[in-house]
SERO-4910 file (N, C-alpha, C, O; in steps of 0.05 Angstrom, whole numbers):
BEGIN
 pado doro    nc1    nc2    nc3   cac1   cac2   cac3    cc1    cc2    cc3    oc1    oc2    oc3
  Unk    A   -128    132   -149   -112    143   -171    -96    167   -162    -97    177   -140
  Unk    A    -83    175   -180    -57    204   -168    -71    221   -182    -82    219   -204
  Unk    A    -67    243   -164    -87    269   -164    -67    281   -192    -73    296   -210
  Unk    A    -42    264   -187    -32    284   -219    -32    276   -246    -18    287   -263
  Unk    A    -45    260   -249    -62    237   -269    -77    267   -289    -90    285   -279
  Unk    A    -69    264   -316    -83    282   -325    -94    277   -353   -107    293   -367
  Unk    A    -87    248   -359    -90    239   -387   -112    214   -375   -114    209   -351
  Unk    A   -125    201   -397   -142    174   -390   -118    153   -385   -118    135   -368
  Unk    A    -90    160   -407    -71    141   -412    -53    136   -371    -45    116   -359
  Unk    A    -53    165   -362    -48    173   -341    -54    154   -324    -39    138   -313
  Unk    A    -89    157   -322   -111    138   -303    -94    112   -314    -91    100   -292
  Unk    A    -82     95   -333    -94     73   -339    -61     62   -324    -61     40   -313
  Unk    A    -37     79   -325    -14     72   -310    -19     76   -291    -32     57   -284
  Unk    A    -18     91   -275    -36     88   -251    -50     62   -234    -41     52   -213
  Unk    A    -67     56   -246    -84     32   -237    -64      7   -243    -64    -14   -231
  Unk    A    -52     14   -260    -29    -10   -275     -2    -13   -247     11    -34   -242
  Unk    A     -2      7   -238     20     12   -209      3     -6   -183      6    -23   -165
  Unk    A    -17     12   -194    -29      1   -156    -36    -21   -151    -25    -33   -133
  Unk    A    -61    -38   -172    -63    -75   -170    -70    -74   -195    -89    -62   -205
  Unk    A    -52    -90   -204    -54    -97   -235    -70   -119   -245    -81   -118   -267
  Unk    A    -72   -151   -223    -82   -156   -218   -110   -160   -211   -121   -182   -212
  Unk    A   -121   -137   -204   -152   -129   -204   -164   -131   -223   -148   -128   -242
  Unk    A   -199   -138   -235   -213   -144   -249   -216   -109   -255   -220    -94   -236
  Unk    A   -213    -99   -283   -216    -70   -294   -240    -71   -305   -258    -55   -297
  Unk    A   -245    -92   -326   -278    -90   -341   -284   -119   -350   -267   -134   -361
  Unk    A   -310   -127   -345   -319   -141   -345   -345   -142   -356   -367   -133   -349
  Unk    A   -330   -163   -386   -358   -151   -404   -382   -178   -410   -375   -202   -406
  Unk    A   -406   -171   -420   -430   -182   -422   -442   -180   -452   -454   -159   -456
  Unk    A   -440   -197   -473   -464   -197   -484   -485   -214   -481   -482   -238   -479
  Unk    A   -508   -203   -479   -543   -216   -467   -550   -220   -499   -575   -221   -505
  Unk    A   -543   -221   -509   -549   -230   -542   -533   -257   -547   -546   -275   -557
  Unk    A   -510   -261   -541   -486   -283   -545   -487   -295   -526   -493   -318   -532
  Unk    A   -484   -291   -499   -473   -300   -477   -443   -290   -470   -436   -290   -447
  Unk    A   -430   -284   -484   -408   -278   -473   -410   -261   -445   -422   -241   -436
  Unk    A   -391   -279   -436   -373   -253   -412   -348   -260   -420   -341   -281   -430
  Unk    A   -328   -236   -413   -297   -234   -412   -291   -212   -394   -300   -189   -397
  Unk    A   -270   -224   -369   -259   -204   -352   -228   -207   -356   -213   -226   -357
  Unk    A   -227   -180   -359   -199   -168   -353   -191   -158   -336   -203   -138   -327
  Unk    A   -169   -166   -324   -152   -149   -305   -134   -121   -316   -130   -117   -340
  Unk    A   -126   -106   -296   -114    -83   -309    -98    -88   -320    -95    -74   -340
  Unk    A    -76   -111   -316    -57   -127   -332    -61   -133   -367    -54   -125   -389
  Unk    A    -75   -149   -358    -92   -154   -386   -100   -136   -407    -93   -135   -430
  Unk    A   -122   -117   -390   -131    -96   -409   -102    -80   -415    -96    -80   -439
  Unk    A    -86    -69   -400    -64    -48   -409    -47    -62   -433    -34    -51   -450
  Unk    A    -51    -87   -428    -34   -101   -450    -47    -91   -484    -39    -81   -505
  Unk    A    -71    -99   -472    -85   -101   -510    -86    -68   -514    -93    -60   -536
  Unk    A    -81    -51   -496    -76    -21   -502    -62    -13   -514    -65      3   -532
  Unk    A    -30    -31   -502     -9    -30   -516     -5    -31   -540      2    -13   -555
  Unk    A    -13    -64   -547    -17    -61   -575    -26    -50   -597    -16    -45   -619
  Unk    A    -53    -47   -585    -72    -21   -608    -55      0   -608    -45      5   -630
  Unk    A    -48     16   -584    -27     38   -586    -13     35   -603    -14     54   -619
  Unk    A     11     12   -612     32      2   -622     18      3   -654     27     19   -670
  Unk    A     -2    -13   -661    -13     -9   -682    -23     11   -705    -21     11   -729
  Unk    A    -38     34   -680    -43     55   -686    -33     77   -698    -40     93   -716
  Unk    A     -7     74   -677     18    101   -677     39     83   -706     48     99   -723
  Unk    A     46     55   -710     61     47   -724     47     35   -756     51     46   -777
  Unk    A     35     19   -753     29      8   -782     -4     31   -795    -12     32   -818
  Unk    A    -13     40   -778    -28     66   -790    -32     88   -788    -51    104   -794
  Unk    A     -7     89   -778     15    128   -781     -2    144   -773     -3    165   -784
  Unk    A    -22    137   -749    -33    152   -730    -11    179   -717     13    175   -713
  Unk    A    -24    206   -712     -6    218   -700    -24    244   -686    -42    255   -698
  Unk    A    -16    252   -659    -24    268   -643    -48    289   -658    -43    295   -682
  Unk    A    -71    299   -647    -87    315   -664   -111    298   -684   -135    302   -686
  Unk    A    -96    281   -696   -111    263   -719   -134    252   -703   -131    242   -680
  Unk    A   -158    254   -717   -186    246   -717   -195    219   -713   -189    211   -736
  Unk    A   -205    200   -703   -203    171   -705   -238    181   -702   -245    199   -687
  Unk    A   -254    168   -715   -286    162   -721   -285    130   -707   -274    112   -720
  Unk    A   -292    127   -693   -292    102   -668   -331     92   -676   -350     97   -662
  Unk    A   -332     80   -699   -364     71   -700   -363     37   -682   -362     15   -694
  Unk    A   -363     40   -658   -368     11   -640   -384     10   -628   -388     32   -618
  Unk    A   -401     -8   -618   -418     -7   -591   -405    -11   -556   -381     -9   -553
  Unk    A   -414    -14   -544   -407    -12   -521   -394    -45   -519   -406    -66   -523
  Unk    A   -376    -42   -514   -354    -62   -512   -326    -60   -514   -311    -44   -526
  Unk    A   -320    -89   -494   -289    -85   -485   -269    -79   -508   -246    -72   -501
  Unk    A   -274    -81   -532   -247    -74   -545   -256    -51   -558   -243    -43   -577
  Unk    A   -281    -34   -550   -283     -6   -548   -267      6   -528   -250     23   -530
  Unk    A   -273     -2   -514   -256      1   -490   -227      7   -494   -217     27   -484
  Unk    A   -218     -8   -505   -185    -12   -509   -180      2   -527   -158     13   -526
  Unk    A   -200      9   -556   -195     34   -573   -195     63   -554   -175     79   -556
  Unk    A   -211     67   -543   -212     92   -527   -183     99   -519   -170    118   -529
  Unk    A   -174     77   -497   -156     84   -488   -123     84   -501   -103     89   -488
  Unk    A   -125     77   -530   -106     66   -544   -102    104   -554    -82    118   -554
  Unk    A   -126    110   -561   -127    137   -575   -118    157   -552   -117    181   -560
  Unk    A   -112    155   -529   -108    165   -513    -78    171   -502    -67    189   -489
  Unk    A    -69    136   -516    -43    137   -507    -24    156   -527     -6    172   -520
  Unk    A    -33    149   -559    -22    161   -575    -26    188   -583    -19    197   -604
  Unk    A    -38    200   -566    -57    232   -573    -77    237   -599    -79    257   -614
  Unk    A    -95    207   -601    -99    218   -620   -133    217   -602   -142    205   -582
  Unk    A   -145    242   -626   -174    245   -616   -203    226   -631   -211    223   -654
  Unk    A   -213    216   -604   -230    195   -610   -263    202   -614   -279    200   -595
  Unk    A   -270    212   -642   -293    225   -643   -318    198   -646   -331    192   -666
  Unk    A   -320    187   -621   -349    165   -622   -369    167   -636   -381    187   -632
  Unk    A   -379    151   -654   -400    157   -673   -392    178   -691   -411    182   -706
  Unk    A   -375    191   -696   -367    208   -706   -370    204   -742   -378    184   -754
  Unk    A   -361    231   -753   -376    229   -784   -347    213   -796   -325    224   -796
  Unk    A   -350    186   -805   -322    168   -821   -307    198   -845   -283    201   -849
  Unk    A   -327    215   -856   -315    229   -884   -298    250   -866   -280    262   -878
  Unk    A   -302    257   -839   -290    288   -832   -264    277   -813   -253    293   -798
  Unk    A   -251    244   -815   -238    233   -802   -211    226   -809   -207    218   -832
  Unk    A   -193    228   -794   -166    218   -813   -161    194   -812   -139    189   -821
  Unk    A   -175    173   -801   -177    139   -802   -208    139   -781   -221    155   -769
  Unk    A   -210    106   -789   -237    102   -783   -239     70   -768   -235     50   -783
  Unk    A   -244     67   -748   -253     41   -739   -281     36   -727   -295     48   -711
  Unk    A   -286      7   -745   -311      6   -743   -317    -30   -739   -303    -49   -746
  Unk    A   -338    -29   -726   -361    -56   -720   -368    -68   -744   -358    -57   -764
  Unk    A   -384    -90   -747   -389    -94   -767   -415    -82   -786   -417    -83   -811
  Unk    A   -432    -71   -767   -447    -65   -776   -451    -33   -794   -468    -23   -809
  Unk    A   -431    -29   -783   -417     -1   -794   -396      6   -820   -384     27   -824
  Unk    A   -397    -22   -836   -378    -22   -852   -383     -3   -870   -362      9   -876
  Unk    A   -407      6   -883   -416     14   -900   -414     45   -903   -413     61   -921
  Unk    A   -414     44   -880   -413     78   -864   -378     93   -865   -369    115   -872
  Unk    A   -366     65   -856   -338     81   -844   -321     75   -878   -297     78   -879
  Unk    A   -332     69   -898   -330     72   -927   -319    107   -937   -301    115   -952
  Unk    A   -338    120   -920   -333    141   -929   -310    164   -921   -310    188   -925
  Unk    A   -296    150   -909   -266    157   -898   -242    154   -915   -237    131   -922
  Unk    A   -224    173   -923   -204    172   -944   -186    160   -928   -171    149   -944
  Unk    A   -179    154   -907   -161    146   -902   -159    119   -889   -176    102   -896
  Unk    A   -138    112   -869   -137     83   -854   -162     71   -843   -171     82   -823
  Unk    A   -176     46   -853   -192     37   -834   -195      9   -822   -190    -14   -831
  Unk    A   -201     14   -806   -191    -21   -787   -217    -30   -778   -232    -15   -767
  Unk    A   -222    -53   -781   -248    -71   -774   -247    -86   -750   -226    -94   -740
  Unk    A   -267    -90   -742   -265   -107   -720   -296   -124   -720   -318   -113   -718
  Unk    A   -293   -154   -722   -315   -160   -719   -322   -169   -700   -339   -186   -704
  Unk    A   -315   -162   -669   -332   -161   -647   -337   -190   -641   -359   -189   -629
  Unk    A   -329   -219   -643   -342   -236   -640   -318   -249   -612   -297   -240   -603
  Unk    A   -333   -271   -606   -321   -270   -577   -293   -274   -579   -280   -277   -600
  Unk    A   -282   -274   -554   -259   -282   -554   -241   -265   -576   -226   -279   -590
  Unk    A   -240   -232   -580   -227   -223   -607   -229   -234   -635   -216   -221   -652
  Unk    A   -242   -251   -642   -237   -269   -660   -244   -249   -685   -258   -229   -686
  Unk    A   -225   -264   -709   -223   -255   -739   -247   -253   -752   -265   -270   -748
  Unk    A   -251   -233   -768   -272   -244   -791   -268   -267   -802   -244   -275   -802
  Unk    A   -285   -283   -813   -286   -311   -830   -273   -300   -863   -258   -312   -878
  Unk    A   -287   -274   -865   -272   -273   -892   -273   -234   -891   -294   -221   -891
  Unk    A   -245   -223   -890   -239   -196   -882   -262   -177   -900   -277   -183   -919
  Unk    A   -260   -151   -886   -280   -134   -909   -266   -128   -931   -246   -142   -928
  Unk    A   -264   -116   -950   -254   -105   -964   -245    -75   -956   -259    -62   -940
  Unk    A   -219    -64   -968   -213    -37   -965   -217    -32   -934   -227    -12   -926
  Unk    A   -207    -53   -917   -204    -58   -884   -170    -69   -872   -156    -86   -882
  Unk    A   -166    -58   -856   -147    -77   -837   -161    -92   -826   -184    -82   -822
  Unk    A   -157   -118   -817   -183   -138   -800   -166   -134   -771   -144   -144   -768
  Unk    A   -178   -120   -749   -160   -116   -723   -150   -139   -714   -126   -140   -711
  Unk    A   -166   -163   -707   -156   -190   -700   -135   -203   -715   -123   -224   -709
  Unk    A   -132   -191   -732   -104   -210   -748    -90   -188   -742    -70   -200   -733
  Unk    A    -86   -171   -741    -62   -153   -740    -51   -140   -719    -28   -132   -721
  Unk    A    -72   -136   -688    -59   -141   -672    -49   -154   -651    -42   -142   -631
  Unk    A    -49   -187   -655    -34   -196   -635     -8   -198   -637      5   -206   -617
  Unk    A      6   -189   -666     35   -188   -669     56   -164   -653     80   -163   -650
  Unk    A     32   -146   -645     43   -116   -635     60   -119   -614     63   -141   -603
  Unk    A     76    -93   -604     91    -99   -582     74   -100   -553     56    -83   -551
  Unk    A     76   -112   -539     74   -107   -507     74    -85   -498     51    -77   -491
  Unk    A     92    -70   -494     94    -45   -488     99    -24   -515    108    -25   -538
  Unk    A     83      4   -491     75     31   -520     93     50   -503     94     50   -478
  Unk    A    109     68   -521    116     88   -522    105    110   -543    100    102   -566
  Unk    A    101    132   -537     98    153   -552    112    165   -569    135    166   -560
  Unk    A    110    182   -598    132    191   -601    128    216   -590    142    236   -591
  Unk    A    117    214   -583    110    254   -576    101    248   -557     92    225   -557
  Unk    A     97    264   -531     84    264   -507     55    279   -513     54    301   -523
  Unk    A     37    265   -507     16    270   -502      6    302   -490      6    308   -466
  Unk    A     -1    317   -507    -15    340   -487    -39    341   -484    -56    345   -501
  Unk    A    -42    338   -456    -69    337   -433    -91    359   -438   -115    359   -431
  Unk    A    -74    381   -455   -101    406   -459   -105    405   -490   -107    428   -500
  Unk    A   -109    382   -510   -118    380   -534   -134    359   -523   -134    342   -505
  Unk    A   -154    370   -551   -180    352   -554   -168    317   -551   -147    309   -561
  Unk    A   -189    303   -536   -181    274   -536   -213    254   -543   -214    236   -560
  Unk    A   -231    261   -529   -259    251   -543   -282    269   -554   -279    293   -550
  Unk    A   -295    264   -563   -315    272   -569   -346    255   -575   -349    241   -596
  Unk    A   -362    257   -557   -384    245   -564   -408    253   -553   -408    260   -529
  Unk    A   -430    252   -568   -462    258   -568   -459    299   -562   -469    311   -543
  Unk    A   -448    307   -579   -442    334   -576   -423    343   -553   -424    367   -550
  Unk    A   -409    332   -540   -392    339   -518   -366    333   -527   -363    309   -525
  Unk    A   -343    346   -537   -315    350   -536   -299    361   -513   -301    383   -502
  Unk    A   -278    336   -507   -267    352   -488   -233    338   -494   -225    319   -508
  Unk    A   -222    357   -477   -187    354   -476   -188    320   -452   -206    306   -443
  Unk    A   -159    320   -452   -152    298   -437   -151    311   -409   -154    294   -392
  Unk    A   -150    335   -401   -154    335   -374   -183    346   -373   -186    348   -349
  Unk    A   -203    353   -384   -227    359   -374   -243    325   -370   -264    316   -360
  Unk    A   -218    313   -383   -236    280   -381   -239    278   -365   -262    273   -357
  Unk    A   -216    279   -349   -209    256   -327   -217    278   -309   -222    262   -291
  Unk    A   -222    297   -300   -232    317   -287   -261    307   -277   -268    296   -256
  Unk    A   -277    317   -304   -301    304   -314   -312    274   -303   -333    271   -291
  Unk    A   -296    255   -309   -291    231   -293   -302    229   -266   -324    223   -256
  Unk    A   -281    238   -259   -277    236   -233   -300    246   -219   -305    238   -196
  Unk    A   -317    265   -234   -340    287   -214   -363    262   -217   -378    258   -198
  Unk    A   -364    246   -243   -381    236   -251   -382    196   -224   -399    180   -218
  Unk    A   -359    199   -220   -352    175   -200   -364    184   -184   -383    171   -175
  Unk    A   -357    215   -173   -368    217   -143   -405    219   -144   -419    208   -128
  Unk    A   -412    235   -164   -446    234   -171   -462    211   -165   -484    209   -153
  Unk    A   -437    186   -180   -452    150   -173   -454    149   -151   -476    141   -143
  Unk    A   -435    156   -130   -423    143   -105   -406    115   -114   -402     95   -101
  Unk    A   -401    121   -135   -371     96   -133   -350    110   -126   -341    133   -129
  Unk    A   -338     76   -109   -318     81    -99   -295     72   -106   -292     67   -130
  Unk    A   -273     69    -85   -244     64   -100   -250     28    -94   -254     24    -70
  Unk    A   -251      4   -110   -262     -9   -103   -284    -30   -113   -285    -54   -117
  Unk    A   -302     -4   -116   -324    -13   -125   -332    -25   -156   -316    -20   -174
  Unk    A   -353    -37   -161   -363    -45   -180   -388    -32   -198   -411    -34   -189
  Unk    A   -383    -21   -217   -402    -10   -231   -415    -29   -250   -399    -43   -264
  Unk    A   -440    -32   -253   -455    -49   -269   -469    -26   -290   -488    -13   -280
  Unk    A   -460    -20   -318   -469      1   -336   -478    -17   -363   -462    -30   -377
  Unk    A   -504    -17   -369   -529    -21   -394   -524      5   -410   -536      3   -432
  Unk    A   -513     26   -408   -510     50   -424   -495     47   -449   -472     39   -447
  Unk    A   -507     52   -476   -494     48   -499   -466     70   -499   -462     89   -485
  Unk    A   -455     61   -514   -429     75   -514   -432    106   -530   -411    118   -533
  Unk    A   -454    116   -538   -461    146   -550   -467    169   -539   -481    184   -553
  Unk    A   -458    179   -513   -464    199   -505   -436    194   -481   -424    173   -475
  Unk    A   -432    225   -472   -408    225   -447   -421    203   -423   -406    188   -411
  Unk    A   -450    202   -417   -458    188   -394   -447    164   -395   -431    156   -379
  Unk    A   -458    149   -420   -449    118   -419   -428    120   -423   -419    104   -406
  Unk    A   -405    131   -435   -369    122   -441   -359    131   -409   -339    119   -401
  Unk    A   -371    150   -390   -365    159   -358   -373    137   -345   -358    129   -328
  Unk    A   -397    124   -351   -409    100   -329   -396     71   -336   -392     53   -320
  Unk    A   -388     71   -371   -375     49   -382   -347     46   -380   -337     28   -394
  Unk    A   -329     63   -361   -305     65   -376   -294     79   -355   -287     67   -335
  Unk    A   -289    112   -358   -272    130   -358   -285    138   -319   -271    146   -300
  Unk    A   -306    132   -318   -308    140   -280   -293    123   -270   -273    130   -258
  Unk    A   -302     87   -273   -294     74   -262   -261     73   -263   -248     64   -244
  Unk    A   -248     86   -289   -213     77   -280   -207    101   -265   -188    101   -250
  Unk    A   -222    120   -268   -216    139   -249   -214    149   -221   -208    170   -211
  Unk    A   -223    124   -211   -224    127   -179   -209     95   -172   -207     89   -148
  Unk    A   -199     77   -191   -191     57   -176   -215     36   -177   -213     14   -168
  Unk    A   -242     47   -190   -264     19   -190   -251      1   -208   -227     -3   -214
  Unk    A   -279    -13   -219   -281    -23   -241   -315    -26   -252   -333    -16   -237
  Unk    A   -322    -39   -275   -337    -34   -303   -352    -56   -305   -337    -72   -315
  Unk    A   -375    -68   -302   -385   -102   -306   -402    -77   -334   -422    -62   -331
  Unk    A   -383    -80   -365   -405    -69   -379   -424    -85   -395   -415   -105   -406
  Unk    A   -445    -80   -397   -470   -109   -410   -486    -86   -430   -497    -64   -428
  Unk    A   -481   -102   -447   -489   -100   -483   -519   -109   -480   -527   -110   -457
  Unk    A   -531   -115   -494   -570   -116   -493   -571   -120   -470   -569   -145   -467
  Unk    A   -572   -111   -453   -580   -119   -428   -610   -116   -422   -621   -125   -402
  Unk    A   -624   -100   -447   -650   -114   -440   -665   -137   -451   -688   -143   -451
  Unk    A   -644   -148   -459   -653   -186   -461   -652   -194   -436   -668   -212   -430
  Unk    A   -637   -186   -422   -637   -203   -390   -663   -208   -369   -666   -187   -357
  Unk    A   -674   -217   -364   -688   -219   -339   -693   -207   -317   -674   -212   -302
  Unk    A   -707   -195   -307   -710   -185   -285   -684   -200   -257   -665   -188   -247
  Unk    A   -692   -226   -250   -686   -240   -235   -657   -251   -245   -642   -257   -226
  Unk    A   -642   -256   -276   -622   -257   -284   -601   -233   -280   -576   -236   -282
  Unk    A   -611   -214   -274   -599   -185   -272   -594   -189   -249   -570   -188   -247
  Unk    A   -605   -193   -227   -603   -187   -199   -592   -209   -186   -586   -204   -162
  Unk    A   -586   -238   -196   -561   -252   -189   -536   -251   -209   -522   -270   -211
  Unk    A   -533   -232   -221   -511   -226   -247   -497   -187   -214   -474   -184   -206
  Unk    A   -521   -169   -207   -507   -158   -198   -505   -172   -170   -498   -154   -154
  Unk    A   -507   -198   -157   -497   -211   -131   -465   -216   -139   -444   -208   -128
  Unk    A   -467   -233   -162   -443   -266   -160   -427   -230   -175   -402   -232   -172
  Unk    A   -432   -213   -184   -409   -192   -194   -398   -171   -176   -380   -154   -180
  Unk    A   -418   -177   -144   -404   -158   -127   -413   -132   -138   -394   -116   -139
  Unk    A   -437   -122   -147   -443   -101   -152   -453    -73   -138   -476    -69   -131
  Unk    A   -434    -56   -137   -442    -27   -108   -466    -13   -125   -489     -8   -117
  Unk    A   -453     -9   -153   -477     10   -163   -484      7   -187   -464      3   -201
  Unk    A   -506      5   -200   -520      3   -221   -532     27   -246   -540     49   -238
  Unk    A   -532     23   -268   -530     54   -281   -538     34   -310   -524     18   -323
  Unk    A   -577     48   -313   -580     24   -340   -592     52   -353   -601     53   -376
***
């Protein structure tokens, strides 16, 4: 990555320059079966669009609060970095009432209720797929954004020294992220390259650094796995062979 990379959105052009091509995250549910891998191609795409969505049909704007109630998964993933492109700040688990929009899992509907403002659903089922029948007082994310544009522009440029996440008591700007990041890559010993295999729920800086934000930051990539303690001893350990796995983080 370029040492002058100072946003996550930064890291994510970046990696988007160098091999786009390359597998970025590659996700696991041990409850479903699913896997889905994305290339940086791929993933930057569905960034776009959330970006496009975010900043346009729910008048998202720099500063503004986003309450992100998801679990660890790829179109967590793509919220993170969507909030990143548009400056807005992504408070994980965060309280839905102290928020200026709210996206949430399904299990969280009840919760992200208590938000006056925009909220967007996502029911997590494979393949993006729709709810069968929308929530109420929801945008349903699967219907609304595959119409978005391809490419995101900003209206405002992003500034690198406002708050951008917040989670399990740790707030930080867009450059202490990627800062942060980066120290947390070198701690693993991942490399530019390498494969991170992360069981870490998405609620604290460790798991969104081991799930996410180390690996784009050095040029890795992410095998992230959801219950992964349904898996097997011996299912785990030909899951980190056939995935090319350098380092492990459960």
């Amino acid at each position: 990555m370029n040492a002058s990379d100072r946003t996550p959105a930064d890291l994510l052009r970046s990696a988007l320059a160098a091999d786009p091509a390359r597998p970025l995250v590659t996700f696991y549910d041990d409850a479903t079966g699913e896997r889905v891998e994305l290339s940086v191609a791929t993933f930057a795409n569905w960034v776009a669009k959330t970006a496009n969505l975010l900043q346009g049909d729910l008048a998202a704007e720099p500063g503004d609060r986003l309450a992100l109630l998801l679990p660890a998964h790829w179109q967590s993933a793509v919220w993170l970095l969507a909030c990143a492109s548009v400056g807005v700040h992504a408070d994980v688990q965060g309280d839905p009432a102290a928020a200026d929009l709210v996206v949430s899992g399904p299990d969280a509907l009840e919760a992200a209720r208590a938000c006056s403002g925009e909220r967007v659903a996502l029911a997590l089922r494979p393949l993006g797929g729709r709810f069968p029948q929308p929530p109420a007082g929801f945008t349903d994310y699967a219907v609304e954004v595959p119409g978005q544009g391809d490419r995101f522009a900003p209206f405002a440029p992003v500034d690198a020294d406002s708050p951008a996440l917040s989670a399990g008591g740790t707030e930080l700007t867009g450059a202490a992220l990627v800062e942060r990041a980066r120290a947390e890559a070198g701690r693993l010993g991942l490399e530019p390259g390498g494969r991170l295999l992360s069981g870490l729920a998405y609620d604290s800086w460790e798991g969104l650094a081991a799930g996410l934000y180390a690996p784009l930051a050095v040029g890795a990539s992410v095998v992230l796995c959801r219950n992964l303690d349904r898996l097997a001893p011996d299912a785990l350990a030909q899951r980190t062979e056939s995935e090319r796995v350098t380092v492990t983080v459960r």
